[in-house]
C-alpha positions in Angstrom: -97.1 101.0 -13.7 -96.4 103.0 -16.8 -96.1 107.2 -16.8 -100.0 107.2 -18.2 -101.9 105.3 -15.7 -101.2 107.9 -13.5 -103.7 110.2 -15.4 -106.8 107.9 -15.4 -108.3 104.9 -15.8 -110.5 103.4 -18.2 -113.6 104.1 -17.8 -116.4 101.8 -18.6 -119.1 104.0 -18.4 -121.2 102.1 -15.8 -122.0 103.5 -12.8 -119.1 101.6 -10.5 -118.8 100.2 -7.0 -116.0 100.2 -5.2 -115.0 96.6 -4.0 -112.5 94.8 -1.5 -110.7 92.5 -3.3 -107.3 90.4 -2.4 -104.1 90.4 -4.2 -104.6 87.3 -5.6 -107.9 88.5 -7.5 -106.3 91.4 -9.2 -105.7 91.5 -12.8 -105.1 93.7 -16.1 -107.7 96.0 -16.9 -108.9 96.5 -12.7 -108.5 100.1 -11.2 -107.1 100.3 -7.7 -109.2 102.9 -5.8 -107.0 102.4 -2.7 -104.0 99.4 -1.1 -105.0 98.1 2.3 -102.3 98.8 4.6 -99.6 101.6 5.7 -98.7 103.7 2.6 -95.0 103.5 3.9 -94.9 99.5 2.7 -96.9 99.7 -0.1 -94.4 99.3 -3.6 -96.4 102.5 -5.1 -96.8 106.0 -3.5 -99.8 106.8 -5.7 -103.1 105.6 -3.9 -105.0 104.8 -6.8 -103.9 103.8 -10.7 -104.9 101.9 -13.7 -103.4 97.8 -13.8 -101.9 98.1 -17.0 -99.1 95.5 -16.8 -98.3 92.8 -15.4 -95.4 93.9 -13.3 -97.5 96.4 -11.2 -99.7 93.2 -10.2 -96.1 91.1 -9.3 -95.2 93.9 -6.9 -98.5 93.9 -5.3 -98.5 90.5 -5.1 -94.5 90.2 -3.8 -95.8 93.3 -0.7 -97.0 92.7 2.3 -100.4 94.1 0.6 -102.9 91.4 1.0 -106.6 93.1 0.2 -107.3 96.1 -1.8 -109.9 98.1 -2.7 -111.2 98.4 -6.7 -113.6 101.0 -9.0 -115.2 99.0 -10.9 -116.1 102.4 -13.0 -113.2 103.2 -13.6 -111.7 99.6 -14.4 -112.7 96.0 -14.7 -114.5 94.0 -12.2 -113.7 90.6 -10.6 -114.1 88.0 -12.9 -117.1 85.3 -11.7 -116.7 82.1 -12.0 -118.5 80.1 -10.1 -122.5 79.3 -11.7 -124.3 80.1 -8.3 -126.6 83.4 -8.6 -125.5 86.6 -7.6 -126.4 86.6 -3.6 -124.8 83.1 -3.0 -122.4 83.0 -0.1 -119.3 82.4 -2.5 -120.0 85.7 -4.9 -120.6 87.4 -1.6 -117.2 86.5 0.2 -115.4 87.9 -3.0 -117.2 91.2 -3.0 -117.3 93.6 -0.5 -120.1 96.1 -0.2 -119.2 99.7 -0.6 -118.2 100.7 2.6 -120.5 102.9 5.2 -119.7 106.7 5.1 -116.9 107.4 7.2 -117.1 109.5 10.4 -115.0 112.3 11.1 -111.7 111.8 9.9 -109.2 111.2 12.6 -105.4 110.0 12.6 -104.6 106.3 13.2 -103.3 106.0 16.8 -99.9 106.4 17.2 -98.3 106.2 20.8 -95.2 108.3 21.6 -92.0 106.4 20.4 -88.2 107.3 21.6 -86.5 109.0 19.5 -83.8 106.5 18.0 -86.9 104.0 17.4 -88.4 107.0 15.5 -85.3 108.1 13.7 -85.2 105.0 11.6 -88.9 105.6 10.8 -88.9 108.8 9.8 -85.4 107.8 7.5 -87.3 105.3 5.6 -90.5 107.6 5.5 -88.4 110.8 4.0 -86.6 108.6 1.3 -90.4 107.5 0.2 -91.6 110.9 0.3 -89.1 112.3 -1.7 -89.7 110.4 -4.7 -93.3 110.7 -4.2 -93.1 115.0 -4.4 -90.2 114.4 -7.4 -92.6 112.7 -9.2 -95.5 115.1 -8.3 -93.8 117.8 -8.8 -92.4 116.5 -12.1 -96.1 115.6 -13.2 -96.7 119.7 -12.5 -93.7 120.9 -14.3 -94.9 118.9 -17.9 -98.2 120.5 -17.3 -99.7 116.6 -16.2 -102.3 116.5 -13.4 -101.2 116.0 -10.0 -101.9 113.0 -8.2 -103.8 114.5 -5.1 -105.3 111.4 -4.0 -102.3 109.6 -3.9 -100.8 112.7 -1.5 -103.0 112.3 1.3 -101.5 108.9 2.0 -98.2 110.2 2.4 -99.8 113.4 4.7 -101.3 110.6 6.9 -97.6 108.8 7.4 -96.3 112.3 8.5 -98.7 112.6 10.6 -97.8 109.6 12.2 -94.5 110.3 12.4 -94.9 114.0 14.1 -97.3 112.6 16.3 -95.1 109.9 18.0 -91.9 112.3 18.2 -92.0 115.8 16.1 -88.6 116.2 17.0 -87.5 113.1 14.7 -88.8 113.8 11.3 -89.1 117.5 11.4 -85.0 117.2 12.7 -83.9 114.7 9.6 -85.8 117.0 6.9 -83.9 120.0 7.8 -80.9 118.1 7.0 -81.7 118.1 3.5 -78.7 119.1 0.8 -79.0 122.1 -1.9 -79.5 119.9 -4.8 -83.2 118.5 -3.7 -84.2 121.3 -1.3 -87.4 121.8 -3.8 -88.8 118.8 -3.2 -87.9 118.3 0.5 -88.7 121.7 1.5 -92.3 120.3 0.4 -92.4 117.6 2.9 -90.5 119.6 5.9 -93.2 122.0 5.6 -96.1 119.5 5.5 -94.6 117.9 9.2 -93.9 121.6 10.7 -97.6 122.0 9.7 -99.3 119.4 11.3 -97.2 119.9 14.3 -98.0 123.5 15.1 -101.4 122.7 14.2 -101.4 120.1 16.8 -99.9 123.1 18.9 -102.6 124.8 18.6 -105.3 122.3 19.3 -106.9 122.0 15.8 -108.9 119.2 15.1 -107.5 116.2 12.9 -109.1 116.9 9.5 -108.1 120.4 9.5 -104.9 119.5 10.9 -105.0 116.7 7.4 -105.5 119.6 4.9 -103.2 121.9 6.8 -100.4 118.9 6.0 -101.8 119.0 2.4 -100.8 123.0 1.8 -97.7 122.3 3.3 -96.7 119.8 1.0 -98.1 122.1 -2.3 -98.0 125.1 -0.9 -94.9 125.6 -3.1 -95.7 123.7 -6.5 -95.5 126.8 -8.4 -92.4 127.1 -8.3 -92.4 124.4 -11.2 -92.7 127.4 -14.1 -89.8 129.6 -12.5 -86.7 128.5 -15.3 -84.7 126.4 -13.6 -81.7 128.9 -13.7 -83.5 130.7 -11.9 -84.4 128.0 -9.1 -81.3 127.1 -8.9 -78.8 130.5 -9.1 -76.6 130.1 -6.8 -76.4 133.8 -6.3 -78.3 136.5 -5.4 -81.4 137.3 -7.6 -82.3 140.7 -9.6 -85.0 142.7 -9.0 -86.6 141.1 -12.4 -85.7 137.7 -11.3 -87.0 138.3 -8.2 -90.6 139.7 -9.3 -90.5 136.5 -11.6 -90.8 134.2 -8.7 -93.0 136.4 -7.0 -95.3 134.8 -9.4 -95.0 131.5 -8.0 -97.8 131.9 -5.7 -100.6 132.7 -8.1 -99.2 129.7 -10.5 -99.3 127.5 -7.8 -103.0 128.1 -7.4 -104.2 128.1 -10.7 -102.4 124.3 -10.7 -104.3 123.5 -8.0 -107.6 124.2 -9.1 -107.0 123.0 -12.1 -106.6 119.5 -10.6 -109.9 119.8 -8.8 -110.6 118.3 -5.8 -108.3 120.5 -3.6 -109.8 121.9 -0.7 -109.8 125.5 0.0 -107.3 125.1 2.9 -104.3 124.2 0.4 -105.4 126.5 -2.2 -105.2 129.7 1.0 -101.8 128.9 2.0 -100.3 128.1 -1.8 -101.7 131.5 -2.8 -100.6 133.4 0.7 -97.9 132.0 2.2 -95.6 134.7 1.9 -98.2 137.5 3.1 -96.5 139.2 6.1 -98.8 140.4 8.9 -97.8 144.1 8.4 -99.6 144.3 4.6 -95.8 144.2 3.2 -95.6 140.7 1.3 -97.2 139.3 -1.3 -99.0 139.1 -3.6 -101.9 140.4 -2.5 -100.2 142.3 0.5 -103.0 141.4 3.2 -102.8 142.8 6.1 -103.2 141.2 10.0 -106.9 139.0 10.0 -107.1 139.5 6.3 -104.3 137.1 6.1 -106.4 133.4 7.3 -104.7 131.6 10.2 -104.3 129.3 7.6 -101.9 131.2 6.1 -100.2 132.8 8.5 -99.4 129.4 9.9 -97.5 128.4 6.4 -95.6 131.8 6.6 -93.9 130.6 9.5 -93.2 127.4 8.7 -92.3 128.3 5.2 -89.4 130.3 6.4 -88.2 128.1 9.3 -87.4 125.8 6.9 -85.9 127.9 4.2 -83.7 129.7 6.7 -82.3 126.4 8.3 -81.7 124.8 5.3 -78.9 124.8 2.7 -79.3 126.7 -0.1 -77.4 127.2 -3.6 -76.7 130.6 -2.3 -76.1 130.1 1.6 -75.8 128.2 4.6 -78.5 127.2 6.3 -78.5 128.8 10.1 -78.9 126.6 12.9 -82.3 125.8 14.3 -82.0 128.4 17.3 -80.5 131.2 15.8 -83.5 131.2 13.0 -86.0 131.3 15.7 -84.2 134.4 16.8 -84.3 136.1 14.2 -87.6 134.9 13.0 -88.7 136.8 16.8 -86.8 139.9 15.6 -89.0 139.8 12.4 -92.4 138.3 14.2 -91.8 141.8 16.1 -91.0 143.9 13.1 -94.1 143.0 11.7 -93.8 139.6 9.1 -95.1 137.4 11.5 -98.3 136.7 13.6 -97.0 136.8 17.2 -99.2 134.2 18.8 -98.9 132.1 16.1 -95.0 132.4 16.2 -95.0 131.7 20.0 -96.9 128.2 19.5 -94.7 127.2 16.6 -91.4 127.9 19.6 -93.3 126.2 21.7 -93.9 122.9 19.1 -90.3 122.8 18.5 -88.2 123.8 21.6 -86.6 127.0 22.7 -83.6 124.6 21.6 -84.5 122.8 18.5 -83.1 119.4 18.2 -79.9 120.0 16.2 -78.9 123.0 18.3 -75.6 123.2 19.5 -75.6 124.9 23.3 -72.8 125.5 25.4 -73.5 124.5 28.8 -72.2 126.0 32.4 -69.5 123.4 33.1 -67.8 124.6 29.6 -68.9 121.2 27.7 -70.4 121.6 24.3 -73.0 119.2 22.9 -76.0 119.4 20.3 -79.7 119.2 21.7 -80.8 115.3 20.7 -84.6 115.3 22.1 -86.8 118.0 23.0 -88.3 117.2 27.0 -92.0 114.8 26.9 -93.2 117.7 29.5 -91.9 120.6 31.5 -89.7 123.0 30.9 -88.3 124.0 27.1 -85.3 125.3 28.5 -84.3 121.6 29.6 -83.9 119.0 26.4 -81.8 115.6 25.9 -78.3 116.9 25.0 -75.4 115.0 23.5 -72.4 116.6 24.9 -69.0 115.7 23.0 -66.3 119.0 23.3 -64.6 120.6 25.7 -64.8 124.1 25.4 -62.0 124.3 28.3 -59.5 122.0 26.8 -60.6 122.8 23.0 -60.9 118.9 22.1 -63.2 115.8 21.3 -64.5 113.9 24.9 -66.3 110.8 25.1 -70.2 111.1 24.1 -72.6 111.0 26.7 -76.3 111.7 26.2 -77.4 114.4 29.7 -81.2 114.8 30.2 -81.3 118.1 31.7 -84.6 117.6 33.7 -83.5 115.1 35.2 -83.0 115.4 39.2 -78.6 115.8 39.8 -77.7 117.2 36.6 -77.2 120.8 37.2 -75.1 121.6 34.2 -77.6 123.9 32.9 -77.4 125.7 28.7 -76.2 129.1 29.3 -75.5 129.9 25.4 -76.0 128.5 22.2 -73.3 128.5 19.6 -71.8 128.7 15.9 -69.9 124.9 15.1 -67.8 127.1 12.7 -66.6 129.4 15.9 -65.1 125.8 17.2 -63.8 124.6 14.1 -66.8 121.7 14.4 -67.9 119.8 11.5 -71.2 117.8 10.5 -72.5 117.9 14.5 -75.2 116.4 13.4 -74.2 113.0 13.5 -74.1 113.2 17.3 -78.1 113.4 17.6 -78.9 111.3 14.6 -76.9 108.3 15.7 -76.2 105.1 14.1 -77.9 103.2 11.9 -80.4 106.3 10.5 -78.5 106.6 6.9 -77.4 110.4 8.0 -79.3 113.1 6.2 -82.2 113.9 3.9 
């Protein structure tokens, strides 16, 4: 698919239908309005695009794609062969009727999974995503219209993922390295979204465009210069009021695109509001500031702080909801809102290393299915007695016999502990974002 089909099809100027078609009845010149099947094994993240070579058709073909859906306004319809008139059985089998209006939207099922079985999902779903918001973003930076149809797809798949086990996804996309903090920032955001959405009992569209902000809530960031992205230092106060600009730019991209519902365009344009009138750019105040927004806020900054940035370390998962507490009290946050997002992730995020009462320390591998927060999976692997490596062994703290309760968390550095991670993430998941 070449860099210009993205943009738009060719449009023959009749008014279109869209029709379900298989692969093998695809050809040059056709407009794919949508792929039927998971966007994760689908060869394209874009949802819809012009066939303008042949390759695109060969890797449609050579997927496990087997029907798709065509706009035959926007490209060329299926080619008729067959002399029988236009309602005989044969035309009819080859073209589908435009589908009925669709009810409310909801998310696919997904039932909960473990969280090894989820790991390797989530792996294979943040390696798509990432080139999927590269390229987006890329289209944003060059001025070129971004693909928003072909984001909801990827939306949907987080979904998916948070809904089976939050801990999974939302655990590997912290893990994500200096270098393409950007574009995964994008998609850590978009999962810590739907999950405090979820949180808070909003319904599944809402909960779909709340995923949607979080992935563009930060696309204006494409005009900052890159030095200024990128500094590994701190920024001046002129540098600094230059990317206080990002939120504004961000929005006017977005409508500019058309299509985007006001939802995304709230939180790209508010997200760093701060409940006591002090952020910007606006500086709302309290309910001026749309739950909407105040829910990116949050989620904006958990990320930021527990990620790795050109200029810092990132802090570890507990000790950022600490001090995002000390600042939910000094005003930034929206209290409520702050105490659902604690409660979607865990007093002890996964990742959190915790020292528990028998002197063993081990990183918090799964969040508890039900009861109390203040008992998680954790992968114990150092004695803080002996100061040395012990076997692995994975303690679920609810369960009935283990009273080896967390009575601190701790710094890996303190211990001399490196890359901790690998203890939760486990074999076989690729390691980090």
């Amino acid at each position: 698919m070449s860099q210009d089909s993205r943009q738009a099809g060719t449009n023959t100027g009749k008014p279109g239908a869209i029709r379900k078609i298989a692969t093998g009845q695809l050809r040059m010149g056709m407009y794919v309005h949508k792929l039927v099947g998971s966007w994760l094994t689908t060869p394209f993240w874009q949802s819809s695009f012009l066939v303008d070579c042949q390759q695109t058709i060969d890797k449609i073909r050579a997927s496990a794609v087997t029907e798709l859906w065509i706009d035959t306004g926007k490209g060329c319809d299926v080619q008729v062969v067959s002399p029988e008139p236009c309602g005989a059985p044969a035309v009819a089998a080859a073209m589908s009727a435009v589908p009925a209006p669709a009810p409310a939207f909801r998310f696919a099922p997904a039932p909960p999974a473990p969280m090894a079985q989820e790991l390797k999902r989530a792996v294979a779903l943040i390696d798509k995503s990432k080139v999927a918001v590269l390229s987006m973003f890329q289209d944003a930076r060059m001025g070129r219209a971004i693909d928003l149809e072909g984001a909801l797809p990827m939306v949907d798949e987080i979904a998916g993922s948070v809904i089976r086990n939050a801990s999974a996804l939302i655990g590997l996309a912290r893990l994500k390295t200096a270098d393409n903090y950007t574009y995964m920032h994008s998609v850590a955001v978009c999962a810590l979204m739907i999950a405090l959405a979820r949180q808070l009992g909003l319904d599944d569209a809402v909960t779909r465009e709340l995923g949607l902000a979080g992935l563009l809530h930060d696309v204006g960031k494409m005009v900052l210069p890159m030095a200024i992205l990128n500094k590994p230092g701190k920024l001046t106060v002129e540098e600094f009021d230059i990317v206080k600009g990002h939120p504004a730019a961000g929005h006017a991209m977005l409508l500019g695109a058309g299509g985007i519902g006001a939802v995304a365009l709230d939180v790209c344009l508010h997200h760093h509001e701060k409940f006591d009138g002090s952020g910007y750019p606006h500086g709302l105040r309290g309910e001026e500031i749309s739950l909407h927004a105040r829910m990116g806020a949050i989620c904006d900054v958990y990320d930021a702080v527990t990620s790795n940035r050109p200029y810092k370390a990132g802090w570890g998962p507990a000790e950022s909801l600490r001090r995002m507490a000390e600042w939910g009290r000094a005003g930034h946050f929206d209290e409520k809102v702050f105490a659902a997002f604690v409660k979607c992730l865990g007093i002890y995020p996964v990742g959190t290393l915790v020292r528990l009462r028998s002197g063993r320390l081990g990183v918090v591998a799964e969040q508890p299915a039900s009861g109390s927060l203040l008992l998680p999976k954790v992968k114990v692997f150092f004695s803080s007695k002996s100061q040395t490596y012990i076997v692995p062994q994975l303690l679920d703290l609810a369960q009935p016999g283990v009273a080896d309760p967390i009575v601190c968390c701790e710094e890996a550095s303190s211990w001399g502990l490196v890359d901790i991670d690998r203890f939760w993430i486990g074999e076989g998941c690729g390691g980090r974002a």
